[in-house]
N, C-alpha and C positions, 0 to 999 in steps of 0.2 A: 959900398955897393953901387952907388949911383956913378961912379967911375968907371967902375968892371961895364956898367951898360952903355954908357958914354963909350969907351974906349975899343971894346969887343962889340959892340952892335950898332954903333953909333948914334945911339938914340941920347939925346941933352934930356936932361930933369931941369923944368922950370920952376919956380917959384914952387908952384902948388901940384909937384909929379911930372907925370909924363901926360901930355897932351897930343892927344891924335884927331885934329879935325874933320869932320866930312859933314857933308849934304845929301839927305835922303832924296830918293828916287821922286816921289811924290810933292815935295816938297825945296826943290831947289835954292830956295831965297832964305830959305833957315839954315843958319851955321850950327852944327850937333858938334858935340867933343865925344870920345871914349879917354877916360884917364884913370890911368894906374900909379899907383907909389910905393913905394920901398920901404917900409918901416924898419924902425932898431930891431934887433931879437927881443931888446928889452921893454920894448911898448907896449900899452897898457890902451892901446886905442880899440882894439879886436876884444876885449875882457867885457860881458867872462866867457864868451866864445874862447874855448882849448883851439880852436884853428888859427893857424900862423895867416892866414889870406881873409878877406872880404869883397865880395861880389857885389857890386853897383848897379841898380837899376833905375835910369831915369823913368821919371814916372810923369805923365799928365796933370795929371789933379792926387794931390800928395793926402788931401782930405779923405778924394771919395776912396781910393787906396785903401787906407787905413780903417775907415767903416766897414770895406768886405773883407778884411782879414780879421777883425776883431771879431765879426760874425763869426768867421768860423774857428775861432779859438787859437788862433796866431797869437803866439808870444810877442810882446812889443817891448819897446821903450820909450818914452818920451818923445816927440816931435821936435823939434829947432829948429828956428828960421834966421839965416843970417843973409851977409851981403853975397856970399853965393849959392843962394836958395832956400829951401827948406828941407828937411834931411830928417827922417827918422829910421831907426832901425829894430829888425822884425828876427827873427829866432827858425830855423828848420827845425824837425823833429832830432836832430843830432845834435842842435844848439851850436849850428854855424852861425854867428851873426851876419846878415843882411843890410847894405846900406840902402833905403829910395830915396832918391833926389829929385825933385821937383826945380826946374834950373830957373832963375827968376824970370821975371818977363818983362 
């Protein structure tokens, strides 16, 4: 798959997806990414989300996040902080899984 994207749109898959850099308006000296990736049919990263896709949202403060969603009854999973960020994920009422990322600092 990552060929067909490469080859037809000419977009390269890096190491960790696809990377699209920019700089918000407000903040120019901050470098932001938006990245997407490709998964097998066969992964088991979206489970037990039935949806083949997962929506990314970077997030500010990855803490205070997760205290107003639990307030209000947001299905969660675990939290995890690695070497790029901290990352938990949250449930829609359809049981799409949701990744927030907190990107490190």
């Amino acid at each position: 798959m990552n060929a067909w994207y490469a080859e037809k749109l000419g977009v390269a898959a890096g190491a960790d997806g696809y990377a699209f850099r920019w700089r918000a308006v407000g903040e120019p000296d901050v470098e932001r990414g938006t990245t997407w990736c490709v998964f097998k049919r066969e992964s088991k990263y979206f489970d037990p989300s039935p949806a083949p896709f997962m929506i990314n949202y970077i997030v500010d403060d990855l803490d205070a996040m997760l205290a107003k969603l639990a307030a209000k009854g947001v299905k969660m999973d675990p939290k995890q902080d690695s070497e790029y960020g901290r990352f938990a994920w949250i449930y829609d009422p359809d049981e799409n899984k949701i990744e927030l990322w907190e990107p490190p600092r």
